[in-house]
N, C-alpha and C positions, 0 to 999 in steps of 0.2 A: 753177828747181830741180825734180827730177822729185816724183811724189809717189809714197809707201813705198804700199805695202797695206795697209801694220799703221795707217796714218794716215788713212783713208778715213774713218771713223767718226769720227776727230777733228773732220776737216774737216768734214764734213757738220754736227755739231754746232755748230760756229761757226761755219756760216752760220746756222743755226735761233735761234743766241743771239744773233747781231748784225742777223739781222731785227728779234726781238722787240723787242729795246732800242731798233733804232732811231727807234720813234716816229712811222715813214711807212708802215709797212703793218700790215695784221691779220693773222692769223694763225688762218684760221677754223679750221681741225682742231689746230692747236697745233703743238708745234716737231717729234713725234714725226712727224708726218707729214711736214716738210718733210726733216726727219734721213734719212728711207728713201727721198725721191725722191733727193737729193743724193744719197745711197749709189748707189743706180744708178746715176746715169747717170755720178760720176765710177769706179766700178768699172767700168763699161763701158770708158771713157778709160784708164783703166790697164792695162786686159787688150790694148787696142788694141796699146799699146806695148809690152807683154809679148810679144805676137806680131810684130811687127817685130823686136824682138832676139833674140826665136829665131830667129828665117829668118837672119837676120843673123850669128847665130853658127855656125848650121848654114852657110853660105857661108862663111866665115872658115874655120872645121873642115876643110871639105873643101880646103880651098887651103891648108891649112898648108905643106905641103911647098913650093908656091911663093912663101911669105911669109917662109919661112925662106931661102929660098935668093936671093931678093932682098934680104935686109933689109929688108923693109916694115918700119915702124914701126905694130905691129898694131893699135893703138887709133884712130890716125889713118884707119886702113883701114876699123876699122868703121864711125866716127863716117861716111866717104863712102857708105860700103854702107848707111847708116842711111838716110841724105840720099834717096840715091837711090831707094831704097824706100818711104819715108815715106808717099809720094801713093796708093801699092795698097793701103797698110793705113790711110788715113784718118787718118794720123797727124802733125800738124800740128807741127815740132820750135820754133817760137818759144812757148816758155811762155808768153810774155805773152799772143801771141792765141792760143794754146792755152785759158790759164786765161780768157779774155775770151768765147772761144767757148764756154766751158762752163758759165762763168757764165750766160749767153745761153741755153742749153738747161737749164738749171735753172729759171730764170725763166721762160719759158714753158711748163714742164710744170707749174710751181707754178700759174702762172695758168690753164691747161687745165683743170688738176682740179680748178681753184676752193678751193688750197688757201692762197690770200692775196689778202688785196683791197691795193690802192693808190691815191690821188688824183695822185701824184708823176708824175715825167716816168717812165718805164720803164728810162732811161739810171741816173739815181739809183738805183733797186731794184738794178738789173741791178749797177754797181758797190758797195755793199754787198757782194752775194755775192763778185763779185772780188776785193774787199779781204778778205773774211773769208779765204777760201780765200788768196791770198798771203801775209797776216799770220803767217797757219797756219804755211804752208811756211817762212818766212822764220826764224819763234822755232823750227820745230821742231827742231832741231838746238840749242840751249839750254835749251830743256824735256825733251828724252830726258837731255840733260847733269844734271839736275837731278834727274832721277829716278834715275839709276846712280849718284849722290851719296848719294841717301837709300840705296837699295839697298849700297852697299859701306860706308855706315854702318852697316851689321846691326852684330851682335855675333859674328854665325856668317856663314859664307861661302854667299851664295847662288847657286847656278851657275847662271849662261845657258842656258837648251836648256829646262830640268827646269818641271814645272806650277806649282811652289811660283816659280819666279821669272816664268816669265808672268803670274801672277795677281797679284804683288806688282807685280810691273811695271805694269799695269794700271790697280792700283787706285790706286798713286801717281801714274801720266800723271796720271790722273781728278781725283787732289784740286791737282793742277798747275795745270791746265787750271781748276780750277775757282777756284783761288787768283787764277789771270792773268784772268779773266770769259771765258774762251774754251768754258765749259762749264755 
């Protein structure tokens, strides 16, 4: 499953929280520090793929006239033009060694900056972070479900788009996340 932008910070957080708990490493600057490297580097990974589906759409765009007059099947088309492109923008389309590789580059910038010691194999650490971050992805789509529950609970209608439902939005992920131990 891919991952939203609005869910970067989640993610990054539960990896910070499923380090700490887990019992095999320390956590010498605390979880804030590991929360900001994880922010980078999976913002990195998303912008990655951001940029491959623009080129992607921008090629589709300009071919419409011959997708229409073949009958392509346009989604099919992208998904190939994705494929095909994938390796110029460093964009890896099996999630799992997606997430494996990024997990991978999270643990070593942690360990670079000396922002976590371990005694464990590095394979263990490393899966930790993979698991937190799939776990993530896995529930999030049941946890936003949870949170436009509470949200269309109001008493008053709170509309999408507007600052008043971001920040409720927000602060209900927040107590979600923190209800499920993901925060």
């Amino acid at each position: 499953m891919k991952v939203s932008p609005k869910n970067i910070t989640h993610i990054a957080q539960k990896i910070a929280v499923d380090l700490a708990n887990s019992g095999l490493v320390k956590l010498t600057q605390g979880q804030e520090a590991v929360v900001g490297i994880a922010i980078e580097l999976i913002d990195e990974d998303v912008k990655k793929e951001m940029a491959l589906e623009e080129k992607v759409n921008e090629i589709v765009d300009a071919n419409e006239d011959q997708i229409d007059e073949y009958l392509a099947d346009e989604r099919q088309l992208f998904f190939m033009i994705k494929k095909k492109l994938a390796d110029q923008f460093d964009v890896n389309l099996s999630y799992e060694d997606r997430y494996s590789n990024l997990a991978h580059k999270i643990l070593d910038e942690l360990y670079e900056e000396d922002f976590l010691h371990y005694e464990v194999n590095e394979i263990v650490v490393k899966n930790i972070i993979f698991d937190a971050m799939t776990s993530f992805i896995g529930e999030s789509s049941e946890i936003q479900s949870a949170v436009m529950d509470k949200l269309h609970s109001y008493s008053r209608k709170i509309i999408p788009g507007t600052d008043e439902f971001d920040i409720l939005f927000e602060k209900h992920m927040q107590e979600e996340l923190i209800k499920r131990g993901m925060a």
